[in-house]
C-alpha positions as CSV (number, residue, x, y, z in Angstrom):
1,X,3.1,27.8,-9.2
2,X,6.0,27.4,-6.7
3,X,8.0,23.8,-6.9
4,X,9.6,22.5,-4.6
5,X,12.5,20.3,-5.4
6,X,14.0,18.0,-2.4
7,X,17.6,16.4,-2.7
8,X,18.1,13.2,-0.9
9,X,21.8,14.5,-0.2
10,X,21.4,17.7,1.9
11,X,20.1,15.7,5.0
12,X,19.6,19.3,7.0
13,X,17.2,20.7,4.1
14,X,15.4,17.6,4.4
15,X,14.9,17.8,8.5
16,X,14.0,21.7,7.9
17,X,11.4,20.4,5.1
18,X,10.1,17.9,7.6
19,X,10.0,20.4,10.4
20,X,8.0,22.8,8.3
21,X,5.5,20.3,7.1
22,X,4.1,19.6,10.6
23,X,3.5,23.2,11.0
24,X,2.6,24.4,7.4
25,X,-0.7,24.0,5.7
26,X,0.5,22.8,1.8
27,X,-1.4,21.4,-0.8
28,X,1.1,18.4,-3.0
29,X,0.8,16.3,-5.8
30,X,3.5,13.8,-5.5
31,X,5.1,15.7,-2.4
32,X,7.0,17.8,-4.9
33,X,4.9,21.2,-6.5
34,X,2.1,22.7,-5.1
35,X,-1.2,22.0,-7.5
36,X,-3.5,24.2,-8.8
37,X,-6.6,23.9,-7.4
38,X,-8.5,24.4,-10.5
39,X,-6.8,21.8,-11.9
40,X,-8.5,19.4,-9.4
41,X,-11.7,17.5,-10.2
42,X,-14.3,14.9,-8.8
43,X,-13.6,11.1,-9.8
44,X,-16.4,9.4,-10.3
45,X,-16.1,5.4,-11.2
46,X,-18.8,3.5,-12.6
47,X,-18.3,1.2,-9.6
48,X,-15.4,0.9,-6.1
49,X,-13.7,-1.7,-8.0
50,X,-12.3,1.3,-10.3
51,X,-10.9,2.9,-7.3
52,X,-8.8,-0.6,-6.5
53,X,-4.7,0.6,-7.1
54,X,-1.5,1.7,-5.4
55,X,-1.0,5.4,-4.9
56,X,1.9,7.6,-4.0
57,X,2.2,9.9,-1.6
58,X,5.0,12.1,0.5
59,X,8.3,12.5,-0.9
60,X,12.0,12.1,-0.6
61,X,12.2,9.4,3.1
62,X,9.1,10.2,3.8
63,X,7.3,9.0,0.4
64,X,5.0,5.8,1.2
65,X,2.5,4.1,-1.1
66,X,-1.5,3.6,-0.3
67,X,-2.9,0.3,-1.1
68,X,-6.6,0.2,-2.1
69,X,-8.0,-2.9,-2.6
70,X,-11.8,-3.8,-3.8
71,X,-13.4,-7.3,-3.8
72,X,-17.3,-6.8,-3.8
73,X,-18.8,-4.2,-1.2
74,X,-15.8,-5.5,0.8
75,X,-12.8,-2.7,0.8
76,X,-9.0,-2.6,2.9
77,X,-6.5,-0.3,2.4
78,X,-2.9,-0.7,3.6
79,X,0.2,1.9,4.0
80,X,4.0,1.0,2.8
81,X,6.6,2.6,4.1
82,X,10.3,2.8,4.6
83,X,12.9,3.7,6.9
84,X,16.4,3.2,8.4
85,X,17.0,0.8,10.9
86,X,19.2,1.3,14.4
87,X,21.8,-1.2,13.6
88,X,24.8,-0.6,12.5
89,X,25.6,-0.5,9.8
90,X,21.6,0.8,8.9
91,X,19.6,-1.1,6.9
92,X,16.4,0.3,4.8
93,X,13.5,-1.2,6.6
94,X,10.1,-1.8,4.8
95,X,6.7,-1.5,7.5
96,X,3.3,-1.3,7.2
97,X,0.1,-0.5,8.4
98,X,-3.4,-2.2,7.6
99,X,-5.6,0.7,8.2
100,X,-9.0,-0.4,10.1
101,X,-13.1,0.1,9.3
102,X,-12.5,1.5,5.7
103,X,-15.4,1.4,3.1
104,X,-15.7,3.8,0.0
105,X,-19.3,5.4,-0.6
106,X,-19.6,7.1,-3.8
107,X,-16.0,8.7,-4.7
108,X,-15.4,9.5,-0.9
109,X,-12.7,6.7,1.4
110,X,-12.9,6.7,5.1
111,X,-10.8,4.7,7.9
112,X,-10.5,4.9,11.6
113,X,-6.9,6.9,10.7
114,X,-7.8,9.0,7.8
115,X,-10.4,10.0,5.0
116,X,-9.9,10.6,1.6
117,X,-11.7,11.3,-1.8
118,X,-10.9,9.7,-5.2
119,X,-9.9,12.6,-8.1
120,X,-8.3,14.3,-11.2
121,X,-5.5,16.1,-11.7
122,X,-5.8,17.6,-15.1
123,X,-3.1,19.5,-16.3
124,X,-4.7,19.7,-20.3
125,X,-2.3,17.1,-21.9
126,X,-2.3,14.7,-18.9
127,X,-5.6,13.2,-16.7
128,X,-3.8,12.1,-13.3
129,X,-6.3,9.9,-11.7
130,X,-5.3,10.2,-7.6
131,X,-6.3,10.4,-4.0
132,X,-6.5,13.3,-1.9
133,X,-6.2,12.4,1.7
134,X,-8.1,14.9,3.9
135,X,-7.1,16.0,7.4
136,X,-10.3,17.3,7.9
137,X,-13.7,16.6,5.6
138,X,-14.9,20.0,6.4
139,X,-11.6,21.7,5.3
140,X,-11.1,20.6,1.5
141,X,-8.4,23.1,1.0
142,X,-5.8,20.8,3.1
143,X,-5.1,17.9,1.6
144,X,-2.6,15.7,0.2
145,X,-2.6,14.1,-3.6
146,X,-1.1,11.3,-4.7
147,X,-0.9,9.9,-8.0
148,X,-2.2,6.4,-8.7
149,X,1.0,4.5,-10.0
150,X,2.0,0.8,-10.8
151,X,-0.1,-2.6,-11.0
152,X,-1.0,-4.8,-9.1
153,X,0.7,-7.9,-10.1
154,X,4.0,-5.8,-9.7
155,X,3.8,-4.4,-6.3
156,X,2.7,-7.7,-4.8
157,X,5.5,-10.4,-5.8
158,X,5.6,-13.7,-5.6
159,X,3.6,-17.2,-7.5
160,X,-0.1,-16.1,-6.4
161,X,-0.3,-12.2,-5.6
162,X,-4.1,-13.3,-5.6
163,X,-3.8,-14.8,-2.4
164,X,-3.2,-10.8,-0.9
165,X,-5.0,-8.8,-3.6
166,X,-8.4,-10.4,-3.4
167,X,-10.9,-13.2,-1.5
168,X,-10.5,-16.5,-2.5
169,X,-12.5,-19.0,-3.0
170,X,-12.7,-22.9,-3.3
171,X,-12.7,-22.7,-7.2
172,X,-9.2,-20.9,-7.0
173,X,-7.8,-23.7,-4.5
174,X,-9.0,-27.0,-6.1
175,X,-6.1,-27.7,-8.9
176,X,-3.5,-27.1,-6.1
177,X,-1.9,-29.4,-4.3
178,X,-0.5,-29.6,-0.7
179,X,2.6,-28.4,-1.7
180,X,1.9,-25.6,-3.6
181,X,-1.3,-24.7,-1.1
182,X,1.8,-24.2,1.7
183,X,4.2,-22.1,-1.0
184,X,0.7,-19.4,-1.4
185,X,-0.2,-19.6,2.3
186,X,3.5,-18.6,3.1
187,X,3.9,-16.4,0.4
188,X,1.4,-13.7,2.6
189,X,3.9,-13.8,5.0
190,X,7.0,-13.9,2.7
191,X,6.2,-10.6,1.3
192,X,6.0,-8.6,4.7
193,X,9.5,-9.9,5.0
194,X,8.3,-12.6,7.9
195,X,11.7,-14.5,8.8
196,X,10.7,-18.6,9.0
197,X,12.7,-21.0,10.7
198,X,16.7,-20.5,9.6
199,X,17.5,-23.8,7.5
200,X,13.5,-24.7,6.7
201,X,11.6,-25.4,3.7
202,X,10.0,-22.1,3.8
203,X,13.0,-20.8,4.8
204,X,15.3,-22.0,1.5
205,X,12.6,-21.8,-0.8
206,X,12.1,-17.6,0.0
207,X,15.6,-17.0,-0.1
208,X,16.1,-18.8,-3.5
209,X,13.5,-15.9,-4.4
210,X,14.9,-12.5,-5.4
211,X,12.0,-10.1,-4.3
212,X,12.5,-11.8,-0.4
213,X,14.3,-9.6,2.0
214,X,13.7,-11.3,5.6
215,X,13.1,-8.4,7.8
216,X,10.6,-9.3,10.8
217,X,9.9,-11.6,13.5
218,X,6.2,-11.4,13.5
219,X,3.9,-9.7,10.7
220,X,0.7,-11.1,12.3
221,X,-0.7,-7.1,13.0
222,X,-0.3,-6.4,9.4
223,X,-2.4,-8.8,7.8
224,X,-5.5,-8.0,5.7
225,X,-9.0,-9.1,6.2
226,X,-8.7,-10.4,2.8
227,X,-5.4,-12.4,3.3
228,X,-6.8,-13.4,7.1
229,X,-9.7,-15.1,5.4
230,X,-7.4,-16.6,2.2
231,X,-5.2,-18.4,4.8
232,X,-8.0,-20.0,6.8
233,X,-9.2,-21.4,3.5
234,X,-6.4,-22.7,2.4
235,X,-5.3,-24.3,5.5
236,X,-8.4,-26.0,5.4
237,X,-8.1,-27.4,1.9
238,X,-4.2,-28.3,2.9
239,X,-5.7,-30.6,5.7
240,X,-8.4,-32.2,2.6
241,X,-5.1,-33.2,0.7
């Protein structure tokens, strides 16, 4: 088995890496070894909801994390990623990009930009529960794995992470007042980096928060269908207040 080893400080090995892997055929785990196809098996989940977690993929600049979310027969899936901004000096700049018509049917994912299928790494000591995104469905050998890695409740920050990770309903809302109905609504926006009004409320409260790095001027095109519906509903219990 050949690994591959990138270092973050040899900038020209990293282009050439780059440049070969929009030409090369490679099979990853991680973006770092090659895996042994052997080593690769089905995973099958009693039910979707299983499948629900954030998974790593790419390597080195190019690394991003795959966010599958599962809330009845309803399913979205979101990509995080990072890069370096055109100002000087540059600034590390977080984007993102909701991915459209996904549903999972059996241990299989498809979108409009990409499929997938849910499985096993096992190398004997270790069970490495991943996703292998396909370029093509009928050409299994070309794929890419990433490792399933993190919770939840850590990768979405803030007072209610529910408010992005699920559907709410009115049960979830009643205890809350006005207040802290605007601090959840807000929050969606708050952890794209959405930059309020300099001087605000929302605007002072997010900075006072440490995971809040004000990036964008609009986020609008990266919003869920889970957190599109959340802040209709609470806007609409904010006005029964």
């Amino acid at each position: 088995m050949m690994i591959l080893k990138i270092k973050n400080t040899v900038p020209l090995l990293c282009s050439l890496i780059a440049f070969l892997s929009l030409h090369l055929k490679a099979q990853t785990i991680g973006g770092v070894e090659e895996i042994d196809d052997n080593k690769v098996t089905e995973w099958n989940a009693s039910s979707e909801s299983e499948y629900q977690g954030i998974y790593s993929l790419g390597y080195s600049e190019w690394e991003y994390s795959l966010v599958i979310l599962v809330d009845g027969n309803d399913v979205v899936a979101q990509i995080k990623k990072g890069g370096w901004s055109e100002q000087n000096p540059p600034d590390w700049v977080i984007t993102y990009e909701t991915l459209t018509y996904t549903h999972i049917k059996g241990n299989m994912f498809f979108a409009d930009e990409f499929n997938g299928q849910f499985a096993i790494y096992d190398e004997g000591t270790d069970r490495v529960e991943g996703f292998k995104r396909l370029d093509s469905l009928k050409i299994h050998k070309d794929y890419e794995f990433g490792s399933r890695s993190g919770k939840l409740e850590d990768y979405f920050s803030g007072q209610y992470p529910q408010a992005s990770t699920k559907k709410l309903t009115d049960d979830d809302l009643w205890d809350l007042s006005a207040a802290e109905l605007k601090i959840m609504r807000n929050e969606i926006f708050a952890r794209y980096g959405y930059k309020f009004i300099e001087g605000g409320k929302m605007d002072q409260h997010f900075r006072a928060q440490k995971w809040y790095k004000p990036q964008h001027k609009s986020v609008d095109k990266w919003l869920t269908e889970f957190e599109k519906m959340n802040i209709k509903l609470i806007k609409l219990h904010e006005g029964n207040r």
